[in-house]
C-alpha distance (Angstrom), angle and dihedral (degrees) to the residues before:
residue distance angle dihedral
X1 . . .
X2 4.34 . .
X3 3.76 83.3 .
X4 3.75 92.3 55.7
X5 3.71 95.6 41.1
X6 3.52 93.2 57.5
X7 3.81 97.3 37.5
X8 4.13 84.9 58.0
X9 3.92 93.0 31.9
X10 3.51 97.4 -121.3
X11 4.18 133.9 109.5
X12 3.44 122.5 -94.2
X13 3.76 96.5 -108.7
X14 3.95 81.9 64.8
X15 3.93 84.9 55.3
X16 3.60 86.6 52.1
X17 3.11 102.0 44.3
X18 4.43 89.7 52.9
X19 3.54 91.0 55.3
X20 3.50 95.4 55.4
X21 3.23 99.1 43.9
X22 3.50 105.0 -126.7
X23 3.93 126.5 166.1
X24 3.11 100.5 -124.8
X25 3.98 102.3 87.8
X26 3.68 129.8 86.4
X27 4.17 115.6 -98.6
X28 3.96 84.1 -121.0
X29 3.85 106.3 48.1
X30 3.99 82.1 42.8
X31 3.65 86.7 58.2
X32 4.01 96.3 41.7
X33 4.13 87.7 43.0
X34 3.69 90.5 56.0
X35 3.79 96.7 46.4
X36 3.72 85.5 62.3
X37 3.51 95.4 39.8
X38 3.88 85.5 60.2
X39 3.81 100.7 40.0
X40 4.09 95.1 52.6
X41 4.18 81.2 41.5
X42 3.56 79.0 -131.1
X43 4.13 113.2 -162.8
X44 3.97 118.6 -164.0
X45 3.80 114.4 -132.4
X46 3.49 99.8 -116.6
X47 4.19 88.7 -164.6
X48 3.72 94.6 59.8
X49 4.02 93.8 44.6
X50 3.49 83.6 45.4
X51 3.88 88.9 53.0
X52 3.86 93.5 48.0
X53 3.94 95.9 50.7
X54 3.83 92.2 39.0
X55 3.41 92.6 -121.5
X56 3.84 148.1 108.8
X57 3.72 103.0 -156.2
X58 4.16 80.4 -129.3
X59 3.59 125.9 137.9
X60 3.94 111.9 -168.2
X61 3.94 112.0 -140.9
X62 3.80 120.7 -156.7
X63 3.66 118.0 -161.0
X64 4.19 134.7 160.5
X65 3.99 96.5 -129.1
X66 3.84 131.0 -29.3
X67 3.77 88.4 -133.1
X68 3.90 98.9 90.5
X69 3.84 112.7 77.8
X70 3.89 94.2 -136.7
X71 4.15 90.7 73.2
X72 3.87 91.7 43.2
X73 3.88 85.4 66.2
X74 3.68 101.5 38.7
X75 4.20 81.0 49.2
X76 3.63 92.6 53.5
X77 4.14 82.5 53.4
X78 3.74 88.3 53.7
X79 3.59 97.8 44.0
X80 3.54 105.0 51.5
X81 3.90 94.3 40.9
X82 3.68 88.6 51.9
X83 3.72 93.4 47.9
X84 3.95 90.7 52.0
X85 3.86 85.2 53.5
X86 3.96 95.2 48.8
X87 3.57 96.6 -100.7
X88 3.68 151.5 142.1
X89 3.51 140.7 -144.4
X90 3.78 125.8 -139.7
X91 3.90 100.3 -168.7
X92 3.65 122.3 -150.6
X93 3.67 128.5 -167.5
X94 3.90 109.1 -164.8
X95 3.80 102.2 176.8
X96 4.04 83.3 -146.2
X97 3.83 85.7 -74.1
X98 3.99 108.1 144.0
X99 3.63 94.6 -152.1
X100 3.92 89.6 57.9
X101 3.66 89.5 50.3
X102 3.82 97.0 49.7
X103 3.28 89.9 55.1
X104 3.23 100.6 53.2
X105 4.14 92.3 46.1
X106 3.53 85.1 55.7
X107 3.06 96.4 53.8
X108 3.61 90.7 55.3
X109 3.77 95.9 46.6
X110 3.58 86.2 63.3
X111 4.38 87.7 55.2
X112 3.62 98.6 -115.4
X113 3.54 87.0 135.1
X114 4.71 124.2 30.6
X115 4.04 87.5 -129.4
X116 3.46 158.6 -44.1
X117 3.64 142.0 -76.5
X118 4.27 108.9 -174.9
X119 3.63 125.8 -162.5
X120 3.46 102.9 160.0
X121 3.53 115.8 105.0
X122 3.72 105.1 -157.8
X123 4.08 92.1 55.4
X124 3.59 99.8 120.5
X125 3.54 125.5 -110.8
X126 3.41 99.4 -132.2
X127 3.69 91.6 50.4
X128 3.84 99.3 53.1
X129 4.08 88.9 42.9
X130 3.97 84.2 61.1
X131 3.37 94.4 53.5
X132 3.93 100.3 42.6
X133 3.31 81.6 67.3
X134 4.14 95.9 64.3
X135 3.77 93.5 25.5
X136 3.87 136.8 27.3
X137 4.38 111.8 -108.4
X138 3.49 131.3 -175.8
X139 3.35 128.3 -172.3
X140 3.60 134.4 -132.4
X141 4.07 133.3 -160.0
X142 4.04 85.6 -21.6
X143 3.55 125.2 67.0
X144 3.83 137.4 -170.2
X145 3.85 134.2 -132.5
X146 3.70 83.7 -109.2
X147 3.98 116.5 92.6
X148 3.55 92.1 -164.5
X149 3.43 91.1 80.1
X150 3.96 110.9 72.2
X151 3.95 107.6 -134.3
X152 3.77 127.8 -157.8
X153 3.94 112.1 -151.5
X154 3.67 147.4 88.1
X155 3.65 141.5 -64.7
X156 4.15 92.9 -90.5
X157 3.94 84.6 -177.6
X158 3.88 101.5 57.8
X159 4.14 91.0 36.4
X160 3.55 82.9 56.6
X161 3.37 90.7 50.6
X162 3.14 104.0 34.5
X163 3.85 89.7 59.1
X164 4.02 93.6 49.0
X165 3.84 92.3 51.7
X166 3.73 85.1 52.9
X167 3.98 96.9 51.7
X168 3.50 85.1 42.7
X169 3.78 98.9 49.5
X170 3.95 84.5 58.6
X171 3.66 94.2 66.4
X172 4.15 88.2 -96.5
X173 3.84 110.1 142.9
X174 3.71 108.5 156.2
X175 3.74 100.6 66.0
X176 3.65 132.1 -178.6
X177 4.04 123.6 -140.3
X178 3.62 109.1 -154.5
X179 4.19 106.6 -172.0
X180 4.00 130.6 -174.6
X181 4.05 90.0 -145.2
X182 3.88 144.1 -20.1
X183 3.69 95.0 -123.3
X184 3.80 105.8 47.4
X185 3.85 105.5 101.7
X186 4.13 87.6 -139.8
X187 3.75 89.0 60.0
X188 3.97 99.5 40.9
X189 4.30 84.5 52.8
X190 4.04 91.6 49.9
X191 3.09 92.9 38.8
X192 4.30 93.1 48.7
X193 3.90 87.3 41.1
X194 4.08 85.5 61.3
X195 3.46 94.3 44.3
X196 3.85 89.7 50.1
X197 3.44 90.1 60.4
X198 3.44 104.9 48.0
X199 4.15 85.7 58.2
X200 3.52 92.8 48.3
X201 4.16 83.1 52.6
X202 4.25 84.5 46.3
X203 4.01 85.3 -124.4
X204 3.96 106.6 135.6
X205 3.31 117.0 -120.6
X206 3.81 118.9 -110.7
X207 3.64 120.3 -145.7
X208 4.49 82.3 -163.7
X209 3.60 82.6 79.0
X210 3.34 108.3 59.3
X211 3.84 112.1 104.0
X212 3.60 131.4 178.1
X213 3.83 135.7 -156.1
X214 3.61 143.8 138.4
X215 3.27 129.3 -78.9
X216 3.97 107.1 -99.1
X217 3.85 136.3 71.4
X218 3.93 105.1 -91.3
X219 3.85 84.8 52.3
X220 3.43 95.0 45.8
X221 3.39 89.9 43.0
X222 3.94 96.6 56.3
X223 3.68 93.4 37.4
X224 3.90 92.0 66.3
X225 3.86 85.3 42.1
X226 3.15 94.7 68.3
X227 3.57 98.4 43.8
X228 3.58 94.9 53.0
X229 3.98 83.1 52.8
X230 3.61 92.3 53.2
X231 3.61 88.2 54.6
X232 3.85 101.4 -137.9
X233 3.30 107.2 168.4
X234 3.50 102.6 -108.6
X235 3.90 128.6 171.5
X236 3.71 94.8 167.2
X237 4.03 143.7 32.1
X238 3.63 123.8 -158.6
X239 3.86 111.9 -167.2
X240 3.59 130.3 -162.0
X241 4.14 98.2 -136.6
X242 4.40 127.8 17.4
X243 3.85 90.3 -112.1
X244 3.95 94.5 54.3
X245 3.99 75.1 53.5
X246 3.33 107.6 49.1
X247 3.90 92.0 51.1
X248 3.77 86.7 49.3
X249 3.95 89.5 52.8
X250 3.93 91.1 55.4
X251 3.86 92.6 47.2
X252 4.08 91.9 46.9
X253 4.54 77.1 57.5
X254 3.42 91.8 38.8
X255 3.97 88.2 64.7
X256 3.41 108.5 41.2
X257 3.38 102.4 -99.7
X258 4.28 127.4 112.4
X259 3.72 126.7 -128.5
X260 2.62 127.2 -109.1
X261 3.87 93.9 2.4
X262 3.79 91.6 61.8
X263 3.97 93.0 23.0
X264 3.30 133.5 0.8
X265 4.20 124.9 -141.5
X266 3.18 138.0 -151.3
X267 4.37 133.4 173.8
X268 3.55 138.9 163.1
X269 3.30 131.5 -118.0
X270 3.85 108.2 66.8
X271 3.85 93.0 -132.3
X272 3.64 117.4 -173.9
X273 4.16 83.6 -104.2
X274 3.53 98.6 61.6
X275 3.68 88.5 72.7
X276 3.50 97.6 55.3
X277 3.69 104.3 38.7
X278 3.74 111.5 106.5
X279 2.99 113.8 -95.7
X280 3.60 90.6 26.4
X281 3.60 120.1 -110.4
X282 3.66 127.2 -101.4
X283 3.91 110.4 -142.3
X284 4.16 148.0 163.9
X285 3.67 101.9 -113.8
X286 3.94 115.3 -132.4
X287 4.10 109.1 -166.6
X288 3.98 84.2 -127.3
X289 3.78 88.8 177.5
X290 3.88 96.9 48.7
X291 4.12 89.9 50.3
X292 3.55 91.7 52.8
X293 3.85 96.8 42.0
X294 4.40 84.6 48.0
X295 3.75 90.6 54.3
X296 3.57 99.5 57.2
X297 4.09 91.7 47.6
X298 3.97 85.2 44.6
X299 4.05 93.1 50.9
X300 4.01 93.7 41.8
X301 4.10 86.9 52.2
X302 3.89 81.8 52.9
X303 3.46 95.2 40.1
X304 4.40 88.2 51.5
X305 3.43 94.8 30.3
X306 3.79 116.5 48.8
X307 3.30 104.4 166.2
X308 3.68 93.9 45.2
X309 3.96 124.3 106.2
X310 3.76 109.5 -120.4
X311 3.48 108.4 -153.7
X312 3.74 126.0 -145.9
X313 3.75 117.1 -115.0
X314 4.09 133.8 -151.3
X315 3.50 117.0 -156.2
X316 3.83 125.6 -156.7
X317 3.54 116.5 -90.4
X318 3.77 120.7 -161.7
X319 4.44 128.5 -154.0
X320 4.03 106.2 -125.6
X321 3.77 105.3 -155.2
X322 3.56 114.3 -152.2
X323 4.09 146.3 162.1
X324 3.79 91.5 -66.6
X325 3.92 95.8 67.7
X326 4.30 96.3 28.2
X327 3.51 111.3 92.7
């Protein structure tokens, strides 16, 4: 930065204040500060302006695997928000393993990264409460029992129900919950939502139809396997994500029966796939690029503004009827 200062004749602070862009610098020593910016191919340490502002222009993300299609998008959302707002990403992929995410959160105490964005559902509250309190977090598609932390996401309670009341206004009665977990507050609100409708409808609720699997195709797949083979009298599945879906769709095939003739499906998610499945999936669409776009502008008003309240924000979501529930 001395070498460019006295190439262009100027003080360092006029360097400084060039690279950063600030207003306060005349449209000709701008021009003559840049010139010798690019003839000494001169490269700011990031580290050591990081250092001085006490920061690391690093936004931590949190996510459960980066093989379902629905946090690709919301990522995408992330990414180019943060890039508009001079930051990075530092992607982590816990697998819902604890040990991954402590060491990540420590990590974070220790402010390697500004923040965190968190959309894994099985982080514990406890542990992300802890570290709000060394480092801002905001949480995206998953929220905890804790208000403190602002959330990004839908209303998991009316898609839920929103999808039921849709089976149900198709003349499907016997209806099939498929759920990721029994503790992740997206799955208890779907899965409430459904059961919601099905009182409003005066059809008891049946605990026998309650299923639970992970959230990608072979699981899916083997989940409505064995409920065909348990012979339940199904004429409809409701699943909590597209992929559980999709895997359900192929075993529904797979055993002579037609969807959504035979039974009728719908997920969540509105994946790229659903569209191309045959027949053509059915789904609650999240705006997966929106959320992750709002989380970054919700973090960096933390991150600017500490002692402002950041207040948690549902987006609409919107039922996609396809070839899976038409007959």
């Amino acid at each position: 930065m001395q070498e460019v200062a006295k190439a262009a004749g100027v003080s360092t602070a006029t360097v400084s204040r060039v690279l950063n862009n600030h207003a306060y610098v005349s449209p000709k020593t701008r021009v003559i500060v840049e010139k010798a910016i690019k003839n000494l191919n001169y490269k700011p340490n990031m580290l050591g302006r990081n250092l001085r502002r006490s920061s690391t222009q690093m936004i931590l993300l949190f996510l459960p695997t980066i093989s379902n299609a629905f946090y690709t998008k919301v990522l995408e959302g992330v990414e180019d928000t943060a890039r508009k707002n001079n930051y990075y990403i530092l992607l982590c992929e816990t697998n819902g393993n604890p040990d991954i995410q402590r060491f990540y959160l420590n990590m974070a105490k220790q402010h390697l990264v500004d923040g965190i964005i968190s959309m894994d559902p099985s982080a514990e509250d406890i542990i992300l409460n802890e570290t709000d309190q060394h480092i801002p977090i905001v949480q995206c598609g998953e929220k905890t029992n804790d208000d403190r932390i602002p959330y990004v996401g839908i209303d998991n309670v009316a898609a839920g129900y929103k999808a039921t009341k849709y089976l149900l206004s198709i003349g499907r009665d016997r209806i099939s919950f498929i759920s990721s977990s029994k503790t992740y507050n997206y799955d208890i609100d779907r899965k409430l939502g459904y059961q919601q409708a099905l009182e409003e409808a005066n059809i008891p609720f049946d605990p026998e139809l309650i299923e639970y699997s992970d959230l990608d195709f072979d699981a899916g797949y083997q989940t409505m396997k064995n409920i065909l083979a348990n012979n339940k009298g199904i004429n409809a599945v409701f699943t909590v994500g597209d992929m559980i879906a999709i895997g359900a769709l192929k075993a529904i095939k797979d055993s002579g029966l037609t969807c959504p003739n035979d039974i009728a499906v719908v997920g969540v998610d509105n994946i790229p796939f659903a569209s191309m499945m045959n027949p053509t999936l059915t789904t609650i669409s999240q705006p997966s690029y929106e959320m992750g776009s709002n989380a970054v502008r919700m973090l960096l008003n933390k991150l600017n503004n500490p002692e402002l309240e950041v207040k948690s924000i549902l987006l609409p979501h919107e039922l996609i009827i396809r070839d899976s529930t038409m007959v």
